[in-house]
C-alpha positions as CSV (number, residue, x, y, z in Angstrom):
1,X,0.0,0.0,0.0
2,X,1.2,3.6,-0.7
3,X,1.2,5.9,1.8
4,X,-0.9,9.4,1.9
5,X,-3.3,7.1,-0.2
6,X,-6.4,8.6,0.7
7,X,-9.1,10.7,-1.3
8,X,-9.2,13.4,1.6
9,X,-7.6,14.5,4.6
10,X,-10.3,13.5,7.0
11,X,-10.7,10.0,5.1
12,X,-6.0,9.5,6.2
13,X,-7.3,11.1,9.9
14,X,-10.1,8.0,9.9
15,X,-7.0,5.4,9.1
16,X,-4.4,7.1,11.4
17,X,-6.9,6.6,14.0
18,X,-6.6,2.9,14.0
19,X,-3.1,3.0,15.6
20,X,-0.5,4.5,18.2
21,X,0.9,7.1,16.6
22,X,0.7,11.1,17.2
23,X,2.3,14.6,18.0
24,X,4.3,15.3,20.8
25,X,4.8,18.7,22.0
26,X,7.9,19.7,23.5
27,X,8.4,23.3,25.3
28,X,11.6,25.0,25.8
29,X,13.3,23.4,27.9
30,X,13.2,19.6,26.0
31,X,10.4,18.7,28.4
32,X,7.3,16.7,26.6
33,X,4.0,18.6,27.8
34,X,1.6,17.1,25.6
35,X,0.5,14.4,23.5
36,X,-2.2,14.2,21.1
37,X,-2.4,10.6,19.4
38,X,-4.3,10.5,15.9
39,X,-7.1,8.6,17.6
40,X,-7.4,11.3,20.2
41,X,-7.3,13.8,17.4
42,X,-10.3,12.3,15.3
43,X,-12.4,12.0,18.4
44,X,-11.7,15.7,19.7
45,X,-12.0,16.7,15.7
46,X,-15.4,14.5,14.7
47,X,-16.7,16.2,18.3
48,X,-15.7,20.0,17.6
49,X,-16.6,19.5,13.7
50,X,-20.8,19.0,15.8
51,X,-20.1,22.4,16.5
52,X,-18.6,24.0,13.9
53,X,-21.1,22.4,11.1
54,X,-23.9,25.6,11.8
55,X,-21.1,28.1,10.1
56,X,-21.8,26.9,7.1
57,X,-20.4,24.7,4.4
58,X,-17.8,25.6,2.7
59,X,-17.1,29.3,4.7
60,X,-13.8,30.2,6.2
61,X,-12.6,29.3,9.7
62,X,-9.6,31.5,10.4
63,X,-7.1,29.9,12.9
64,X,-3.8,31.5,15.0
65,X,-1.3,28.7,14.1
66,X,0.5,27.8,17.1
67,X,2.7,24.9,18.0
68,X,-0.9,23.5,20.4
69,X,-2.8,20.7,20.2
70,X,-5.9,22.9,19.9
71,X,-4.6,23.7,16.3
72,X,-4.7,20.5,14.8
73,X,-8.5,19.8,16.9
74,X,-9.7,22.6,15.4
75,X,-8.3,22.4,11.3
76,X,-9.2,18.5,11.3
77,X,-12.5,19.6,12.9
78,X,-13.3,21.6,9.5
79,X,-12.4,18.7,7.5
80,X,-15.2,17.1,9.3
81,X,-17.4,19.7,9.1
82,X,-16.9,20.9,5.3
83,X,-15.7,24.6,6.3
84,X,-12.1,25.7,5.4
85,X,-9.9,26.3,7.5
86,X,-7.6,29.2,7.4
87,X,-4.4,29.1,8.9
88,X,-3.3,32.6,10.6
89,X,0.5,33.3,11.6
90,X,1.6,33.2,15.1
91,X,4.7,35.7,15.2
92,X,4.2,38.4,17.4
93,X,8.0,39.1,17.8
94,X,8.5,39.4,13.7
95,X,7.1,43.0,14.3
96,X,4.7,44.9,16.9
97,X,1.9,43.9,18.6
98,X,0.3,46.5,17.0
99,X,1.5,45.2,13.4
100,X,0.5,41.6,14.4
101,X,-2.8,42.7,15.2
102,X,-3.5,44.6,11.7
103,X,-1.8,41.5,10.1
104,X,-4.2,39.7,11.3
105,X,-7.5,41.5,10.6
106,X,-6.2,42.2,7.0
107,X,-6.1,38.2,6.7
108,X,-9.3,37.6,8.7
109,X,-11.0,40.2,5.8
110,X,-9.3,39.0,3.1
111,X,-10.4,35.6,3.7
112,X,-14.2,36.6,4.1
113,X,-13.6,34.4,7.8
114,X,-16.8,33.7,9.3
115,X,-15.0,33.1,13.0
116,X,-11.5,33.1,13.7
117,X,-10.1,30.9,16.1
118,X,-6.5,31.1,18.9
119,X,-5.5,29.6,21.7
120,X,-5.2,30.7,25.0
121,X,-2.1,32.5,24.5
122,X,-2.8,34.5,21.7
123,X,-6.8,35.2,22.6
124,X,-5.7,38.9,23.4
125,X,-4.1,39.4,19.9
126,X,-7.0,37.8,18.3
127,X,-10.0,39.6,20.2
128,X,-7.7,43.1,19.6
129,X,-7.8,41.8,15.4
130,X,-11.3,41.4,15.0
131,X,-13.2,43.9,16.4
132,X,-15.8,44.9,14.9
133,X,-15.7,42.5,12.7
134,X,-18.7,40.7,11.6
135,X,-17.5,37.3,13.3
136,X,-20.0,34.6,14.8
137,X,-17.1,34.1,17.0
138,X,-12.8,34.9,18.1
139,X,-12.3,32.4,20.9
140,X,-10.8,29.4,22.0
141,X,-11.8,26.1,21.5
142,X,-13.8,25.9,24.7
143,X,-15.6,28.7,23.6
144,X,-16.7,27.0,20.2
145,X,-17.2,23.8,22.5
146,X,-20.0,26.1,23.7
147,X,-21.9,27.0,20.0
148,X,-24.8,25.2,19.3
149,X,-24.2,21.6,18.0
150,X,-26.2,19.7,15.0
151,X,-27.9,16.6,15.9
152,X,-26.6,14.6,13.2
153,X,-22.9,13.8,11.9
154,X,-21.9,16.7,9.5
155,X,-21.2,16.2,6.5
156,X,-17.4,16.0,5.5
157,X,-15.5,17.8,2.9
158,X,-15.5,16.4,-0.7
159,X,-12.1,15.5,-2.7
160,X,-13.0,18.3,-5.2
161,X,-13.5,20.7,-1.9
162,X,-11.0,22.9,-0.6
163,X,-8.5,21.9,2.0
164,X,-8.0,24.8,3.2
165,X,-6.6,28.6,2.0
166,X,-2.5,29.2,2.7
167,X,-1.6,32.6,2.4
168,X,1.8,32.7,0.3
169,X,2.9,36.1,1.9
170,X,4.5,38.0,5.5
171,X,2.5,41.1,3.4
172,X,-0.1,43.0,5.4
173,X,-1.4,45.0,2.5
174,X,-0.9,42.0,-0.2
175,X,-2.1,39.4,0.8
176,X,-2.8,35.9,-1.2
177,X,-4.2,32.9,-0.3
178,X,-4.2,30.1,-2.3
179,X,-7.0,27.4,-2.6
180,X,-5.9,23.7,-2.4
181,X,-8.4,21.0,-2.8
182,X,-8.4,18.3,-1.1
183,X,-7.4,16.0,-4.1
184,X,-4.4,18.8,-5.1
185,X,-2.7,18.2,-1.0
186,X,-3.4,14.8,-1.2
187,X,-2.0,14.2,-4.6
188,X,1.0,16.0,-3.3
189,X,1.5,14.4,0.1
190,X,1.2,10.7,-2.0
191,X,4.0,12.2,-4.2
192,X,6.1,13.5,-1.6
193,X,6.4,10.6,1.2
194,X,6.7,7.6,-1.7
195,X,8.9,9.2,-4.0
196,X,10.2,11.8,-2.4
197,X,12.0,10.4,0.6
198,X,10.8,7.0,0.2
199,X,9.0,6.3,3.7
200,X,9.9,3.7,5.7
201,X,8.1,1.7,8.4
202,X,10.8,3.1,11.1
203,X,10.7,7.1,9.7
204,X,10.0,9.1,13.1
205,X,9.6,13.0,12.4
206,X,11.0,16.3,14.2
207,X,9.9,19.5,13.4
208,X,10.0,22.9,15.0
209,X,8.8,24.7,11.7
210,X,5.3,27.2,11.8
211,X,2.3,25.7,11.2
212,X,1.3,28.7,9.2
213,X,4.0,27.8,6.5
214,X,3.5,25.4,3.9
215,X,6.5,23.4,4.5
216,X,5.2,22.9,8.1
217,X,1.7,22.6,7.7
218,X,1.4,20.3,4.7
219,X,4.8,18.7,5.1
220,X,4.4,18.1,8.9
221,X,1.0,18.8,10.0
222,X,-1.1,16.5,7.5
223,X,1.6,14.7,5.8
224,X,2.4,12.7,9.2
225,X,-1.5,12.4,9.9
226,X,-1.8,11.2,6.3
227,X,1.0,8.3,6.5
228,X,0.5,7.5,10.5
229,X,3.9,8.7,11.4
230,X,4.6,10.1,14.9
231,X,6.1,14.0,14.7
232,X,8.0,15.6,18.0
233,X,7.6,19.7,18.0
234,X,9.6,22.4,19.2
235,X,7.7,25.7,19.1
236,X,9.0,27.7,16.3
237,X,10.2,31.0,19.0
238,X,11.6,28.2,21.4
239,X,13.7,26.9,17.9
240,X,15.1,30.9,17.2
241,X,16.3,30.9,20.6
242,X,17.7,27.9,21.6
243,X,18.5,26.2,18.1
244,X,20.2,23.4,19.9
245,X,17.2,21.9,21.1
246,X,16.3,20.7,18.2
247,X,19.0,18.8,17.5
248,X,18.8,17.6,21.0
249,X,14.7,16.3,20.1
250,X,16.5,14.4,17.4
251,X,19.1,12.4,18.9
252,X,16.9,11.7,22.2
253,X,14.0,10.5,19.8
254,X,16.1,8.9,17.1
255,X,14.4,11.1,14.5
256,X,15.0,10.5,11.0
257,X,13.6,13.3,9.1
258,X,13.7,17.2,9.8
259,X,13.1,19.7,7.0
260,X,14.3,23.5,7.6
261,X,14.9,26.4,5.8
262,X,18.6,27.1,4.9
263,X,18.5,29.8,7.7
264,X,17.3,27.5,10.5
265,X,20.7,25.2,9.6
266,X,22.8,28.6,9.5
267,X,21.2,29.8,12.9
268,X,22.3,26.7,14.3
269,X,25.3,25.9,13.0
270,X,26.1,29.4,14.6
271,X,24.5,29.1,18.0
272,X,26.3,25.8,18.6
273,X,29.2,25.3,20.6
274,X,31.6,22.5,20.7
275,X,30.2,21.1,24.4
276,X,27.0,21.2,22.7
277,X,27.3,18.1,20.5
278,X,29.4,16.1,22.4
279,X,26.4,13.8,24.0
280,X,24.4,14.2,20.7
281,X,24.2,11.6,18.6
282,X,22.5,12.5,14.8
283,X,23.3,8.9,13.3
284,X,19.9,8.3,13.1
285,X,19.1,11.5,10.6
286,X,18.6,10.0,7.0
287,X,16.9,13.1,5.5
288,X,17.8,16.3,6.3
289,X,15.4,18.6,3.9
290,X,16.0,21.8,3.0
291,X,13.9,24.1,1.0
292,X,11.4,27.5,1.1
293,X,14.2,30.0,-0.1
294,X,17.4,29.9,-2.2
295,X,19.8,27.0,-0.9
296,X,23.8,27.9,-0.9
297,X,26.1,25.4,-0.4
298,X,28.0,27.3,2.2
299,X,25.2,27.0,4.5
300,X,25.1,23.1,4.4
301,X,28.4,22.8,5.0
302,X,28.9,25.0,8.1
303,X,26.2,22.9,9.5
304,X,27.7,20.0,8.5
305,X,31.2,20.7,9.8
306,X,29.3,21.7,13.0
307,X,27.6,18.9,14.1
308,X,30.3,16.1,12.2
309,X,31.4,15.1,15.9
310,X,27.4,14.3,16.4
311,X,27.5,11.3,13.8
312,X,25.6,13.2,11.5
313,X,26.1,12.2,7.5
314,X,26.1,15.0,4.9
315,X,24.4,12.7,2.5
316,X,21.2,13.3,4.5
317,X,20.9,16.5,2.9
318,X,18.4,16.6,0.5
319,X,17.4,19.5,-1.2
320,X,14.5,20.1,-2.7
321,X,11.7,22.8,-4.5
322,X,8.2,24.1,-3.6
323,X,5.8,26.5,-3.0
324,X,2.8,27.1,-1.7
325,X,0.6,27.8,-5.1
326,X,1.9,23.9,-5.7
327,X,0.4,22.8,-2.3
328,X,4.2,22.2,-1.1
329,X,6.6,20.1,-3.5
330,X,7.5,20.1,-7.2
331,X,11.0,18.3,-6.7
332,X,13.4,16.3,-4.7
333,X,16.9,15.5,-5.4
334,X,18.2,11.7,-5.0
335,X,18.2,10.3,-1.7
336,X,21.7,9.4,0.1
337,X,23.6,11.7,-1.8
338,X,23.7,14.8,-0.5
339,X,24.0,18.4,-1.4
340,X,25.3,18.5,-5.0
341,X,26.2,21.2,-7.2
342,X,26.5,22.7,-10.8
343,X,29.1,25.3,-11.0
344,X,28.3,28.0,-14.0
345,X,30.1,30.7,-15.5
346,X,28.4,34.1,-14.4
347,X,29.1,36.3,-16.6
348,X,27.6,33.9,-19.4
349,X,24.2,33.2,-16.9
350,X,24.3,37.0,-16.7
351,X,24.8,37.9,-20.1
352,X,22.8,35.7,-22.3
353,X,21.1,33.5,-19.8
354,X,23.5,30.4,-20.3
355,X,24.3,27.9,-17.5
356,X,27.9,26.7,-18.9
357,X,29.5,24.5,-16.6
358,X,32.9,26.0,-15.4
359,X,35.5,23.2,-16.0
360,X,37.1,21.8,-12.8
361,X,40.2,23.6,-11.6
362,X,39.7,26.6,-14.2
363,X,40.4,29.6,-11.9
364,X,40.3,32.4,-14.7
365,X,36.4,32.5,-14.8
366,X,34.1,33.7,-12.2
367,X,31.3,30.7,-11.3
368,X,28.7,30.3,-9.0
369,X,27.3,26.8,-7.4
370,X,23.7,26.5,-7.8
371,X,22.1,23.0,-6.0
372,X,20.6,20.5,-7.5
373,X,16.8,20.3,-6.8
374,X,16.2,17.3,-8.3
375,X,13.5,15.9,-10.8
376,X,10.3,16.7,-10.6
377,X,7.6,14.6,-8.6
378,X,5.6,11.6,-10.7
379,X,2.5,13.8,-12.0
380,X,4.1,17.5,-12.7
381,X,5.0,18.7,-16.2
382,X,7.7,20.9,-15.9
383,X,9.0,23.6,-18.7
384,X,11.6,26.7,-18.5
385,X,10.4,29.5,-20.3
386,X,11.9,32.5,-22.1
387,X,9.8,35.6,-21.8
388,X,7.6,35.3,-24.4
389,X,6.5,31.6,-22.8
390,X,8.8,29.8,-25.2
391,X,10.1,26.7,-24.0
392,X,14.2,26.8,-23.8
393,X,16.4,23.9,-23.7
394,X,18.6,22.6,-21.0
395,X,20.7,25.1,-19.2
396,X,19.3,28.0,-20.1
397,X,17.7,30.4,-17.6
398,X,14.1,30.8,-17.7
399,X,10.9,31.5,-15.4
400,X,9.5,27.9,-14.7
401,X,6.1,26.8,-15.4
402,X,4.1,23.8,-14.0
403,X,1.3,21.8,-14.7
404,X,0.5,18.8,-12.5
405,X,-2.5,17.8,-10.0
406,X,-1.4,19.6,-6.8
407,X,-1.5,23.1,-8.4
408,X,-3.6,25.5,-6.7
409,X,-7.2,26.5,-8.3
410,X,-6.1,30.2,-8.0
411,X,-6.1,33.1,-5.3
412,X,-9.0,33.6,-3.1
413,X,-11.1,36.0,-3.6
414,X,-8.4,37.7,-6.6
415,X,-9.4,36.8,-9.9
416,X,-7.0,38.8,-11.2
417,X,-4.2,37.8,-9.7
418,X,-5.0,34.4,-10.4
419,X,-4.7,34.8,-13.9
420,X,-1.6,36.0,-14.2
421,X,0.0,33.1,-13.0
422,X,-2.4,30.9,-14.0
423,X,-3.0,30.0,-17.9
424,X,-6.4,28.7,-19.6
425,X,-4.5,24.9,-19.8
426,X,-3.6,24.7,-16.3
427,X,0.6,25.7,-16.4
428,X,1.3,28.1,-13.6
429,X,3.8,30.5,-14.4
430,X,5.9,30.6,-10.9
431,X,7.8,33.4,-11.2
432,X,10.9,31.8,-10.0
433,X,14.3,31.3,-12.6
434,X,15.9,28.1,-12.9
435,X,17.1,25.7,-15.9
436,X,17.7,22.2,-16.0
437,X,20.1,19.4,-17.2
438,X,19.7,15.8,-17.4
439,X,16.1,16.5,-16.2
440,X,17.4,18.0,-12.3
441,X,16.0,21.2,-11.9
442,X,18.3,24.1,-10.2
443,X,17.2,27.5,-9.2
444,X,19.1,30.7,-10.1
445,X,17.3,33.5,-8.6
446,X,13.3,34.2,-7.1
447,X,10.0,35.4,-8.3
448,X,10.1,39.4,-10.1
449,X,9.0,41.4,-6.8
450,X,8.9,38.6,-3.8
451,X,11.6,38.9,-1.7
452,X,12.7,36.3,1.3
453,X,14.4,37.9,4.4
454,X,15.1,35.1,6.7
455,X,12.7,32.2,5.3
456,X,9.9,35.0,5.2
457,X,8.5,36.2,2.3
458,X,7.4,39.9,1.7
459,X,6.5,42.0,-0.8
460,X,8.5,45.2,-1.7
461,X,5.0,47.2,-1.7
462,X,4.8,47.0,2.0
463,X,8.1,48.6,2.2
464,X,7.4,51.3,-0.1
465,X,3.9,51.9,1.2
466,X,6.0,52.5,5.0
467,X,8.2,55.0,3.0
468,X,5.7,56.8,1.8
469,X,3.9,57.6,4.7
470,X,6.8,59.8,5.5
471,X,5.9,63.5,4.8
472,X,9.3,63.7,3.0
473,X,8.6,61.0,0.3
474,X,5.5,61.2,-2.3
475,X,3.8,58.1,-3.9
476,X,6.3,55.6,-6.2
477,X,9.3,57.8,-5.0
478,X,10.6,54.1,-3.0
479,X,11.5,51.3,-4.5
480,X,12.4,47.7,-2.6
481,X,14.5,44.4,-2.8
482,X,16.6,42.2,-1.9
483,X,20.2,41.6,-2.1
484,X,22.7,39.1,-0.9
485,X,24.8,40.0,2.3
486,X,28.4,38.7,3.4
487,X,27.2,35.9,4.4
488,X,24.7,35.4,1.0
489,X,21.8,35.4,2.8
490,X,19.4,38.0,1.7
491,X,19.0,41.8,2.6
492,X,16.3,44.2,2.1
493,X,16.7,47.1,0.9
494,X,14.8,50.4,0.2
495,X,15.8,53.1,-1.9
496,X,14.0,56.1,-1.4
497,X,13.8,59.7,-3.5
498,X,14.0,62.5,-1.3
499,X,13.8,66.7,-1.8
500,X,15.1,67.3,1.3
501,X,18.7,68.0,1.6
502,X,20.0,69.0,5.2
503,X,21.6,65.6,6.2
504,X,20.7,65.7,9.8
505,X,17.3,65.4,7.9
506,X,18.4,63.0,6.2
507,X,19.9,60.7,9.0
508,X,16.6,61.7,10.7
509,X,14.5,60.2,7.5
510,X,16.9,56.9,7.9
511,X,16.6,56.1,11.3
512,X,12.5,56.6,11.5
513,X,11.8,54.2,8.0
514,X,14.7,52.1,9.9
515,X,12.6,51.6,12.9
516,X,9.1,51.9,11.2
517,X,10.1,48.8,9.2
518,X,11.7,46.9,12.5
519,X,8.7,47.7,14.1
520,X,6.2,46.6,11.2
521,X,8.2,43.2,10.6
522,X,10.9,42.7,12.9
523,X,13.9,43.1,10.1
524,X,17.0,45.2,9.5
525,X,17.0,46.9,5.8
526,X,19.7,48.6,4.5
527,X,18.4,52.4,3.4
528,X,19.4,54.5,0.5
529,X,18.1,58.1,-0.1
530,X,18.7,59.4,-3.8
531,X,17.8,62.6,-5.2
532,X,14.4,63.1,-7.3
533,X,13.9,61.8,-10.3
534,X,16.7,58.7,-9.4
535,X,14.5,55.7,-9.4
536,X,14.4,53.7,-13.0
537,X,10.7,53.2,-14.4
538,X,9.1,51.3,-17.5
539,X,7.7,52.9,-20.2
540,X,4.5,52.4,-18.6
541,X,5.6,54.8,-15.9
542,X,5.8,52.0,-13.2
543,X,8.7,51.6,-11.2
544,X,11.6,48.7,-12.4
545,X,12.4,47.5,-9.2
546,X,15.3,44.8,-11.0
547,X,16.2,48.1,-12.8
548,X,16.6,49.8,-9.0
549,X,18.6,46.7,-7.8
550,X,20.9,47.1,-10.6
551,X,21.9,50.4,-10.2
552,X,21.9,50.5,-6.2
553,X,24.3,47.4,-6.9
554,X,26.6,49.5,-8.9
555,X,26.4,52.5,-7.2
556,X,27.6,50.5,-4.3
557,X,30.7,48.9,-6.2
558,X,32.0,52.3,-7.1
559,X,31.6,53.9,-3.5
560,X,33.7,50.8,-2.3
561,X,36.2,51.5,-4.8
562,X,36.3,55.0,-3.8
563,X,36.4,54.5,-0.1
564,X,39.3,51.9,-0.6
565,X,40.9,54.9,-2.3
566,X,40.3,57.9,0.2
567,X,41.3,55.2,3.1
568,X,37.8,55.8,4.5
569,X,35.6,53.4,5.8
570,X,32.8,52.6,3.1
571,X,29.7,53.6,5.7
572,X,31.2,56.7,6.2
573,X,31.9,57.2,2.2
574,X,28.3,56.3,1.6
575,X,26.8,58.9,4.2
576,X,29.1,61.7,2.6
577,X,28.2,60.4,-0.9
578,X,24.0,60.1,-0.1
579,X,24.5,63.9,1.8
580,X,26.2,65.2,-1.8
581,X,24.0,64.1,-4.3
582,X,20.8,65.2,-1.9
583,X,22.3,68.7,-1.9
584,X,22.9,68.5,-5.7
């Protein structure tokens, strides 16, 4: 029998029932503090879904997804029930409480939710979001315990129903959720745990990664419901500050798989210390995932050489592609082989868009490793595009497009967003670049506008739209991205046309969009002020943001060289250089 073989998610709760297995919840200290076996959970689920049946079929149930037992009652509950559950972040420290509590109501209203769900912990957030809202009710899951109950058993969701709505964004003024059926998750979960990391009979989970992302939610979340494996969690906040702790879940568990973003390996490669992993053993750790943002090779390795005297094998690494608008996967690499690499010539990948392979040992050209992603799952056409949606051959550069039965059906409530990524025969256009050779897909750069700051996405709007509520800076006079820092992770950064030029002004402008934007989501960007009339735009009159990058890039290579040459440090150079062209 495959595993995940189920027409719906309530239909793989049902079989999971029948045995032993479940989540354990782990707080942060290591200590277990609750368990919730899959026959628990149906009970609990099939009770609460009594309750949530008067909403109405098929309407929105937002939940605050937080590492608690309540979660999973309440999203299985609205499999049961035929409502659609919406899955809310839980992230107060990523900005304000103030900014959590707009980020929520924006998603609450975007989602048309007809009651919104949190548990205890978050209940003040969630009561501050949605008031005056038009809400049957913002509780726990006492408090729906308490609603009115049908007499009967409801009737549960349908495979051609929707799952559930993930919202693909950290925006607060863009938000998009995408609709998964229930046939689309489970034809990706089916995909993922037989031919992506070929489950075994002895696979034990660990996982301290959101619910609200897809990588946890779908990957964790249902996929362990769905093929009756037993998943240990560390609370995401509990992870960020004590990283160690979740290699310490693994070895005490003898946990075989662990997905993370390439930052959560970084972070803990980082936070370790050499006592740390001397009572640690990792042997056990066959697949070591890694997805959600651009994967550099430096990152794997640093873990690697970090946690070596733990047992662990770098041929657990297996990288791999996704996004939400896909349910979660597209591709896996091999199993048992590790982290491998295509090294191309730069200059030809910038140029023309060619992936040449740089020989081994050849020195004179500048490469770049890009990691192998693998083939794509059984079911999932898979085509790199030029810009005029012509297929190109292998290694060269395009925007990938997919076709496959885990695809979303579009963007709630956003027609028009749908159909730009979405064509008449089903290919979604994802935005992302990448080529291919011998079939193995590798990804060179992200989506147009979507940037990824530390395995979050954002949108460059919500930047701008900060900048220009500054009485200094008029509509489209700020333009955002991303760029990679020392360490090749991503920074954001704004670049913003300003009239004003005083530079105590100036350094008073930088430090208030500095701390609006830390406040707002909890990140550091990097913030340029140009004179009027700076900023690149189309012939439309919109703003090029790759067009801004470009130019902020260069403008930054030549102040280098120019501080190297006045013996000056280059943040200094920069202020002195931003406070001249102002006054100009």
């Amino acid at each position: 029998m495959l595993s995940a073989d189920f027409p719906t998610l309530a239909d793989a709760l049902d079989y999971a029932a029948n045995g032993d297995s479940g989540f354990n919840y782990y707080d942060g200290r290591g200590a277990l503090i609750a368990v919730l076996t899959y026959r628990e959970l149906r009970e609990r689920a099939v009770e609460m879904a009594r309750h949530l049946a008067p909403l109405g079929r098929g309407q929105r149930l937002a939940l605050v997804a937080h590492t608690h037992p309540d979660f999973a009652v309440m999203f299985y509950a609205c499999q049961y029930a035929g409502l659609v559950p919406v899955p809310l972040p839980a992230a107060v420290h990523l900005g304000g409480r103030d900014a959590y509590s707009r980020h929520l109501r924006q998603l609450m209203t975007d989602c048309r939710a007809v009651a919104a769900f949190a548990p205890p912990e978050f209940m003040g957030f969630l009561r501050e979001a949605s008031a005056g809202l038009a809400l049957t009710l913002a509780g726990t899951l006492d408090e729906f315990l308490a609603l009115p109950a049908t007499d009967g058993v409801p009737a549960r969701s349908l495979p051609g129903d929707l799952a559930y709505l993930q919202y693909t964004s950290g925006s607060t003024r863009f938000p998009r959720g995408t609709m998964i059926t229930q046939s689309a998750v489970m034809a990706n979960l089916k995909g993922i745990f037989n031919h992506g990391f070929c489950l075994t009979p002895l696979d034990r989970f660990c996982s301290w990664l959101p619910y609200y992302h897809d990588m946890g939610l779908v990957g964790i979340v249902l996929g362990c419901v769905a093929t009756q494996r037993s998943v240990d969690y560390l609370p995401t906040r509990d992870f960020a500050m004590r990283p160690r702790l979740w290699l310490k879940l693994m070895s005490m568990n003898r946990s075989t798989i662990s997905f993370s973003p390439p930052f959560g390996y970084t972070l803990c490669a980082r936070r370790l210390r050499p006592a740390d992993t001397q009572e640690l053993d990792l042997s056990a750790w066959r697949v070591a995932g890694i997805g959600a943002e651009m994967i550099h090779p430096e990152a794997l390795q640093e873990f690697a050489a970090a946690v070596a005297s733990a047992r662990f094998d770098d041929r657990a690494f297996l990288p791999c592609y996704g996004m939400a608008e896909c349910s979660l996967a597209v591709s896996f690499a091999p199993l048992e082989r590790g982290a491998r690499t295509d090294v191309v010539d730069m200059e030809r990948l910038a140029f023309d868009g060619e992936a040449l392979p740089v020989p081994d040992g050849n020195l004179t050209i500048k490469g770049k490793a890009f990691i192998d992603c693998g083939r794509p799952l059984p079911g999932y056409e898979l085509e790199i595009r030029d810009e005029s949606g012509q297929p190109l051959p292998e290694r060269r550069c395009g925007r990938i497009h997919l076709r496959g039965a885990s695809i979303m059906s579009g963007y709630f409530g956003n027609a028009e967003a749908s159909l730009e990524v979405l064509s008449s025969d089903a290919w979604l256009n994802t935005g992302d670049i990448g080529y291919q050779v011998d079939g193995s897909l590798y990804i060179t750069g992200r989506a147009k506008d979507l940037m990824i700051i530390m395995g979050r996405n954002m949108w460059p709007q919500d930047l701008e739209y900060l900048a220009e509520q500054q009485p200094e800076v008029r509509p489209t006079d700020a333009s955002a991205f991303s760029i990679p820092d020392e360490d090749d992770e991503e920074t954001a950064v704004l670049v913003v046309q300003c009239r004003e030029s005083d530079p105590q002004k100036l350094m008073k402008l930088t430090e208030r969009l500095q701390q609006a934007i830390h406040a707002e989501f909890g990140i550091h960007c990097l913030i340029e002020l140009v004179p009027p009339h700076t900023l690149p735009r189309t012939s439309s009159g919109k703003l090029s943001r790759s067009t801004a990058r470009k130019e902020f890039l260069e403008r930054r290579s030549l102040e280098a060289q120019e501080a190297l040459r006045s013996f000056l440090p280059a943040d200094a150079r920069r202020s002195q250089v931003v406070a001249e062209r102002a006054a100009s």
